[in-house]
Backbone as JSON Lines, residues from 0, in Angstrom:
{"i":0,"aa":"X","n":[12.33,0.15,-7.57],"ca":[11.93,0.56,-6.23],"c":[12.74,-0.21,-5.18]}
{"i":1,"aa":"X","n":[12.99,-1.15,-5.41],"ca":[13.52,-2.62,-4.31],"c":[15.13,-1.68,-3.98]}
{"i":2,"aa":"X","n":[15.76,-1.15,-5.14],"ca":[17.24,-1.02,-4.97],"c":[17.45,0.27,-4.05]}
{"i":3,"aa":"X","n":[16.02,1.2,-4.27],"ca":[16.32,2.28,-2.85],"c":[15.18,2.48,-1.55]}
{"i":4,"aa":"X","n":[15.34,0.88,-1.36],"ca":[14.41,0.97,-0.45],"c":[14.84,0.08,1.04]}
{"i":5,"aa":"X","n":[14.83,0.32,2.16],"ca":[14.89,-0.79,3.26],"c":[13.59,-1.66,3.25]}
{"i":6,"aa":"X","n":[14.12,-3.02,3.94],"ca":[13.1,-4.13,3.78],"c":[13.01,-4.45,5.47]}
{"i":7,"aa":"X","n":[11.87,-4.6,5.24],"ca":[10.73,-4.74,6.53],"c":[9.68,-5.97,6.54]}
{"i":8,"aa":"X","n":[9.62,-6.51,7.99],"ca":[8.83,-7.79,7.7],"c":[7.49,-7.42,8.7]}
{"i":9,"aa":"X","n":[6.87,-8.47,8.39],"ca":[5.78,-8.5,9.15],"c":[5.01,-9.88,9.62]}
{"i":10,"aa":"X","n":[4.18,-10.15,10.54],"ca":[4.07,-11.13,11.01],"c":[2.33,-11.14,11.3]}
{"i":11,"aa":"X","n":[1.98,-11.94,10.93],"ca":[0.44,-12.38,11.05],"c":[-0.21,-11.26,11.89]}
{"i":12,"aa":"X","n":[-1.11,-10.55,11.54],"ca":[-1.76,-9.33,12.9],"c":[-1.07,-8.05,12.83]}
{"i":13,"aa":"X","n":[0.35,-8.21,12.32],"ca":[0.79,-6.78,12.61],"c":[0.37,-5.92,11.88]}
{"i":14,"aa":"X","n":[0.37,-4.19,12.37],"ca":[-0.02,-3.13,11.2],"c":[0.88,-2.8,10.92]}
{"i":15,"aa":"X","n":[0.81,-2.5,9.48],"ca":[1.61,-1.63,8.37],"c":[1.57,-0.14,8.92]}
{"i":16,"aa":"X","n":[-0.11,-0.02,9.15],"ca":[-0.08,1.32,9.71],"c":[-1.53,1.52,10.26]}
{"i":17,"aa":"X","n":[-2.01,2.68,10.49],"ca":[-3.46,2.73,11.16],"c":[-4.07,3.47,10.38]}
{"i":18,"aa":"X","n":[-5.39,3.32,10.42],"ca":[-5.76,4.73,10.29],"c":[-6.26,6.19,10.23]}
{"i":19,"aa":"X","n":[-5.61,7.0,9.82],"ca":[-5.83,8.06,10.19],"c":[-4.6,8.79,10.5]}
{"i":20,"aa":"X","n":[-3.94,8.0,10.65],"ca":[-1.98,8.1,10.38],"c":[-1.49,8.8,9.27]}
{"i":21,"aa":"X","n":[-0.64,10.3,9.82],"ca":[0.19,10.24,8.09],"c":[1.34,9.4,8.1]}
{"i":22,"aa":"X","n":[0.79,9.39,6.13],"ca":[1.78,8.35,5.71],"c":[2.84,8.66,5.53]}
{"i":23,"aa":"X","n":[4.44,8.36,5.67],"ca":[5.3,8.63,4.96],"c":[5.83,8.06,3.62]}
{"i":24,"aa":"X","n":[5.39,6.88,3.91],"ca":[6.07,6.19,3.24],"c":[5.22,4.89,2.06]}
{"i":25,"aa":"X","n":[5.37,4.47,1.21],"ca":[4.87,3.4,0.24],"c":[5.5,2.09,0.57]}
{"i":26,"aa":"X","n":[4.83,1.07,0.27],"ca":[5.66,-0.18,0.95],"c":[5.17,-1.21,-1.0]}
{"i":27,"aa":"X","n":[5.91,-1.84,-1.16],"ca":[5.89,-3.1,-1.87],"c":[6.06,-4.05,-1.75]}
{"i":28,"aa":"X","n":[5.2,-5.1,-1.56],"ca":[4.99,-6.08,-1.52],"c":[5.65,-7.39,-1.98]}
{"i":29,"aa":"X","n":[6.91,-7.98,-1.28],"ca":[8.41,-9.11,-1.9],"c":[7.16,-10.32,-1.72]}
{"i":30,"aa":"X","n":[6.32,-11.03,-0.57],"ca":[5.57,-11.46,-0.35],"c":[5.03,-11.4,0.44]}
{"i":31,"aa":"X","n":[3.93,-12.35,0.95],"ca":[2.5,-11.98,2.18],"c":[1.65,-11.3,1.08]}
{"i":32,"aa":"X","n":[0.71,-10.88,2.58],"ca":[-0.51,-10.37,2.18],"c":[-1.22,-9.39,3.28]}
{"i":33,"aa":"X","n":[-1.52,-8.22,2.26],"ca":[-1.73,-7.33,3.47],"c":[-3.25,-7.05,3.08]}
{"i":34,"aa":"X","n":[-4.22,-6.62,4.38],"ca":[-5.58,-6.35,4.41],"c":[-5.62,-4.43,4.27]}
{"i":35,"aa":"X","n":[-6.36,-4.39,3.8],"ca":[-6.66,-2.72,3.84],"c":[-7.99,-2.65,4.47]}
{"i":36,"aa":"X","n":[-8.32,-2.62,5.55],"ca":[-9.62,-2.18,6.36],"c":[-9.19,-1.07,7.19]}
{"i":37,"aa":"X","n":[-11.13,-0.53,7.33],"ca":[-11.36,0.18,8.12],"c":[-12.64,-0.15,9.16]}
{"i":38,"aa":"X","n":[-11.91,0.27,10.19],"ca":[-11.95,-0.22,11.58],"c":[-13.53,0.74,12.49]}
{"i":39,"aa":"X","n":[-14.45,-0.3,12.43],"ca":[-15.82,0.62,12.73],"c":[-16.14,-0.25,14.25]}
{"i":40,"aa":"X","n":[-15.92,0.35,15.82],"ca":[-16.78,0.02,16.77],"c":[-16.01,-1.74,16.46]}
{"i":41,"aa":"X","n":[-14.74,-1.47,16.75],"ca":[-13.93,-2.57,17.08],"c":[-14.19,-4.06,16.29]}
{"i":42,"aa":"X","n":[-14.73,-3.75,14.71],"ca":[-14.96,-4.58,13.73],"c":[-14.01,-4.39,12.51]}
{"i":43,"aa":"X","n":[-13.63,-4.86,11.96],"ca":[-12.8,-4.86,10.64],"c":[-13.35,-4.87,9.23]}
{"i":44,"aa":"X","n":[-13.59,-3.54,8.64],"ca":[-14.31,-4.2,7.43],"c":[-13.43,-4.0,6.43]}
{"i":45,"aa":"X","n":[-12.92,-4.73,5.57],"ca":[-12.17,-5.31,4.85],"c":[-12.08,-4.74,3.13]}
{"i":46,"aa":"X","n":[-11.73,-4.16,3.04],"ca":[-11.72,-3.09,1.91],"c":[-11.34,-3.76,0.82]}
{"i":47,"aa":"X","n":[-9.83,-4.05,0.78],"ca":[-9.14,-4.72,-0.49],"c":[-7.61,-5.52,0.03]}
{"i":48,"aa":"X","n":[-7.77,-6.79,-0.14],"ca":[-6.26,-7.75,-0.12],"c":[-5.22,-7.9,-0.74]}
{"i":49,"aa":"X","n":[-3.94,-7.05,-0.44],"ca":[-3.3,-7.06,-1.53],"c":[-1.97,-8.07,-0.88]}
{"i":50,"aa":"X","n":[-1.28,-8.24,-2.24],"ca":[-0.91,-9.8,-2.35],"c":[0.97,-8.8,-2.99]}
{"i":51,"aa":"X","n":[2.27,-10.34,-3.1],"ca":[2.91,-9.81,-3.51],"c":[3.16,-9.18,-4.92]}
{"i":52,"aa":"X","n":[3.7,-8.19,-5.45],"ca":[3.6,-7.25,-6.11],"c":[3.2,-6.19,-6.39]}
{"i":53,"aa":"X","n":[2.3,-5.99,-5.59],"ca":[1.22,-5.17,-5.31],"c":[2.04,-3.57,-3.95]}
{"i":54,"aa":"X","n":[1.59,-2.46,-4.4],"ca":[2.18,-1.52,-3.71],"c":[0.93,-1.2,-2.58]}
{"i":55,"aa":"X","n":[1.48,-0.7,-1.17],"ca":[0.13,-0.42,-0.17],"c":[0.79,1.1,0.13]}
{"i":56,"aa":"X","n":[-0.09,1.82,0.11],"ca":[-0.36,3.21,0.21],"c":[0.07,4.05,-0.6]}
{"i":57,"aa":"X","n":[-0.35,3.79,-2.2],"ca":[0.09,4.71,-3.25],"c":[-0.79,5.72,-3.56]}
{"i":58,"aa":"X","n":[-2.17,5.28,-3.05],"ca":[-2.98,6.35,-2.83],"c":[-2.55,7.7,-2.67]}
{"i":59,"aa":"X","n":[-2.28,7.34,-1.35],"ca":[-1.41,8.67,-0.55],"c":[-0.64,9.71,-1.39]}
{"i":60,"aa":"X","n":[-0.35,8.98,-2.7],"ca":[0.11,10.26,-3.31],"c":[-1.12,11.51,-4.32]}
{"i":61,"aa":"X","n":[-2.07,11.07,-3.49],"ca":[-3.14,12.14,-4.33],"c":[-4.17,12.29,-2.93]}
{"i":62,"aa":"X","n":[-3.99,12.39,-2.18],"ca":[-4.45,12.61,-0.5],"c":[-3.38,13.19,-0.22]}
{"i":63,"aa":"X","n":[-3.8,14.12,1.14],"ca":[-3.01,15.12,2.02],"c":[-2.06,14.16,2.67]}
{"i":64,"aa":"X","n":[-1.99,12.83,2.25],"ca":[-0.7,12.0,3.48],"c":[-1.27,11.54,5.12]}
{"i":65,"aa":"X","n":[-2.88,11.96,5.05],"ca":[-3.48,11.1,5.89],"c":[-3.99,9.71,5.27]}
{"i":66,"aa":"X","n":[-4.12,8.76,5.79],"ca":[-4.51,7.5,5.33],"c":[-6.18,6.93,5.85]}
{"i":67,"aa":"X","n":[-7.0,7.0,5.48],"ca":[-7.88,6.57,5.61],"c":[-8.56,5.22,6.19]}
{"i":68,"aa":"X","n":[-7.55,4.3,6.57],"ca":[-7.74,2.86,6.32],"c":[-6.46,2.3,7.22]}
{"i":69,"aa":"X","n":[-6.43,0.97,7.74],"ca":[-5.14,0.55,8.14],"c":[-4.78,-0.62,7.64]}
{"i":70,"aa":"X","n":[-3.51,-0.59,7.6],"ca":[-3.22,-2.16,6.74],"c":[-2.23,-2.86,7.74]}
{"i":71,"aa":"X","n":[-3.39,-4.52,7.58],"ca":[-2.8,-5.53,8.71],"c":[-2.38,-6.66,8.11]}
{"i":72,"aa":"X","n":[-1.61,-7.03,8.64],"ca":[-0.75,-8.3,7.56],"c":[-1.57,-9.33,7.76]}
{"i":73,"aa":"X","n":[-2.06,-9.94,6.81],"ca":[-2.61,-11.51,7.04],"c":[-2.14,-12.88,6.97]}
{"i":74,"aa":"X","n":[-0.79,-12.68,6.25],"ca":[-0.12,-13.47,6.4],"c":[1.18,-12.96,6.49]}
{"i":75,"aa":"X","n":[2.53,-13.67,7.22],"ca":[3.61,-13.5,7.13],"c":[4.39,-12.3,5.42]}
{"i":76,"aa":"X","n":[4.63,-10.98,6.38],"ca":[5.23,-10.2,5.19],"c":[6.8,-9.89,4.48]}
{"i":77,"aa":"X","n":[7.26,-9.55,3.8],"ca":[8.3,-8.92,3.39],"c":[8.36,-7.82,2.85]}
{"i":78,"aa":"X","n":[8.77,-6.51,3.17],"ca":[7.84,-5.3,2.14],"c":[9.19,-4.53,1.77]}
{"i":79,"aa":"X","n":[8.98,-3.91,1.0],"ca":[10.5,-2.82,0.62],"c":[9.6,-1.43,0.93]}
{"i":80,"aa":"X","n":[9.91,-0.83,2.35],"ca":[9.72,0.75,2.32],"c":[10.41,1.56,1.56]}
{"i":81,"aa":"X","n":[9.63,2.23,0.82],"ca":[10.51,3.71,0.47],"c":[9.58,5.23,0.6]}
{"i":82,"aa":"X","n":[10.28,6.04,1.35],"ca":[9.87,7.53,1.06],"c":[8.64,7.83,0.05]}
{"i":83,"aa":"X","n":[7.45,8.42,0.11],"ca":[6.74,8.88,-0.49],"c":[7.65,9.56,-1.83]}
{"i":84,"aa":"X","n":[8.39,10.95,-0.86],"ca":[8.77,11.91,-1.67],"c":[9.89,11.06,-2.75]}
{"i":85,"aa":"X","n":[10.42,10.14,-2.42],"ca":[11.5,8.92,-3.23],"c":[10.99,8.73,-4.26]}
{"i":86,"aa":"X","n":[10.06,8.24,-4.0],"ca":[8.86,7.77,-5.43],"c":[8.11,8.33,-5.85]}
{"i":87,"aa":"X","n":[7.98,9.67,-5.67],"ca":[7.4,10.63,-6.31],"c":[8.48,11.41,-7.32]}
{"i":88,"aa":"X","n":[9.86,11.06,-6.86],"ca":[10.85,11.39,-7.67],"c":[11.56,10.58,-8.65]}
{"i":89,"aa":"X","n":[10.88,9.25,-8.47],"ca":[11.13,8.2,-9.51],"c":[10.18,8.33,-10.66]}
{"i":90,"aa":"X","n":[9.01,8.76,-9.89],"ca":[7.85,8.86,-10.86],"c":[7.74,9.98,-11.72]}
{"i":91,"aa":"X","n":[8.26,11.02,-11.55],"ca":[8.71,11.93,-12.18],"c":[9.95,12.4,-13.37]}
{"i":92,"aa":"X","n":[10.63,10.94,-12.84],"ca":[11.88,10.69,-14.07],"c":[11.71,9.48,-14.65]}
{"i":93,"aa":"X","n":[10.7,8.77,-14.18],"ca":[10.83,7.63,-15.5],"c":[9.46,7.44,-16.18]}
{"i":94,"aa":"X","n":[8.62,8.14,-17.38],"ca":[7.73,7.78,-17.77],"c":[7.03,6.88,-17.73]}
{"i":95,"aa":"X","n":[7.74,5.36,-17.95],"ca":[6.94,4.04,-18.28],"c":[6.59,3.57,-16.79]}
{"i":96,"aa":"X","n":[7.63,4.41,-16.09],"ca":[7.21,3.43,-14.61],"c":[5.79,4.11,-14.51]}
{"i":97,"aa":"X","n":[5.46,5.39,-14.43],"ca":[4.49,6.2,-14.16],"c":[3.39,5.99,-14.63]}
{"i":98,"aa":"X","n":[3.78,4.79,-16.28],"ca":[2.2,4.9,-17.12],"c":[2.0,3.11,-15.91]}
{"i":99,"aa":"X","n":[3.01,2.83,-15.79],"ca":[2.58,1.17,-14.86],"c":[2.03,1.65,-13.72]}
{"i":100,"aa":"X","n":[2.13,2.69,-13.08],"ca":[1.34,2.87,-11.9],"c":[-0.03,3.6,-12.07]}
{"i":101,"aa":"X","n":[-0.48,4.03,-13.01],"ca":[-1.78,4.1,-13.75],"c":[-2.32,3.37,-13.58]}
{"i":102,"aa":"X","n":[-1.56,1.86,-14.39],"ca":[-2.61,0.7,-14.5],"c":[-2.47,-0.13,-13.39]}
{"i":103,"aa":"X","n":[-1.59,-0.09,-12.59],"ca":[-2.05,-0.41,-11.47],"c":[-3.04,0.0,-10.72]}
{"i":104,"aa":"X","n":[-3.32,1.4,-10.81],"ca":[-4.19,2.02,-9.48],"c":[-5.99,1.96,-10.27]}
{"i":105,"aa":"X","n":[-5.5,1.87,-11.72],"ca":[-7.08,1.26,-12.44],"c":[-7.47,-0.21,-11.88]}
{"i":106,"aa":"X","n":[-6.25,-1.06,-11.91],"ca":[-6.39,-2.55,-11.51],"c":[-6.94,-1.9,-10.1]}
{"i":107,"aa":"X","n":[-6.82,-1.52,-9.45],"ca":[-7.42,-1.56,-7.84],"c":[-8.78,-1.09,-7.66]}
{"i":108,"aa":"X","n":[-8.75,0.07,-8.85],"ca":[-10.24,0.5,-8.67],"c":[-11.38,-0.94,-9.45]}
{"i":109,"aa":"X","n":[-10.82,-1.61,-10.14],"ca":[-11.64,-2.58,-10.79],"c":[-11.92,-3.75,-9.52]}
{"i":110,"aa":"X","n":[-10.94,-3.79,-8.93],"ca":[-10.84,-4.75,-7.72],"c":[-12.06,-4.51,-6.9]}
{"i":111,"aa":"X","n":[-12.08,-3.07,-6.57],"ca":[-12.84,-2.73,-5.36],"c":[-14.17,-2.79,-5.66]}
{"i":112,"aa":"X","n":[-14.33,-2.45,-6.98],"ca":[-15.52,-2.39,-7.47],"c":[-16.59,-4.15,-7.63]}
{"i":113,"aa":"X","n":[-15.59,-4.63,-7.7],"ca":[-16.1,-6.28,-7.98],"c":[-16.7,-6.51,-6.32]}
{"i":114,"aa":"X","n":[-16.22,-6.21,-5.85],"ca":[-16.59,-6.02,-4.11],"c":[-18.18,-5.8,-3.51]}
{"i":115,"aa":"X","n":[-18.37,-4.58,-4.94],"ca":[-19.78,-3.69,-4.24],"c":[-21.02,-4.81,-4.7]}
């Protein structure tokens, strides 16, 4: 992902994105830490923290490309953007990457769940 992607930083507070925003794009995580909340009557409630390695808005590829949620950096970021449709075309030619993003998106649902 890193080799077709531009790199983007971020800085304590900033958004990745908002939400309710379509997404274009998937970001991965070089380091930092990004928050995934959603934003109720000017409060933050705090969904899931993802850390480096970790991909933010892969969801989006099984949603209409609206985003539900916004992600705010909590600490100083480094991210590699790439194209939705990019990585939907990686994911489509390389099997093993495809079975790793499985278990990634199980790892998140186990995450969220430890939450409730």
């Amino acid at each position: 992902m890193k080799a077709n992607s531009d790199v983007i930083t971020l800085e304590i507070g900033d958004y990745l994105f908002v939400e309710n925003a379509a997404l274009e794009n998937v970001y991965l995580i070089e380091y930092g830490e990004v928050n995934l909340v959603k934003i109720k009557f000017e409060s933050k409630i705090e969904l899931l923290t993802q850390v480096e390695g970790d991909i933010v808005g892969v969801d989006i590829l099984f949603k209409d490309g609206v985003c539900n949620y916004s992600a705010i950096a909590s600490k100083s970021c480094k991210l590699y953007k790439m194209s939705i449709a990019d990585f939907q075309t990686i994911l489509s030619k390389q099997k093993a990457t495809s079975l790793e993003l499985v278990k990634y998106l199980c790892s998140l649902i186990v995450e969220m769940e430890k939450k409730d």
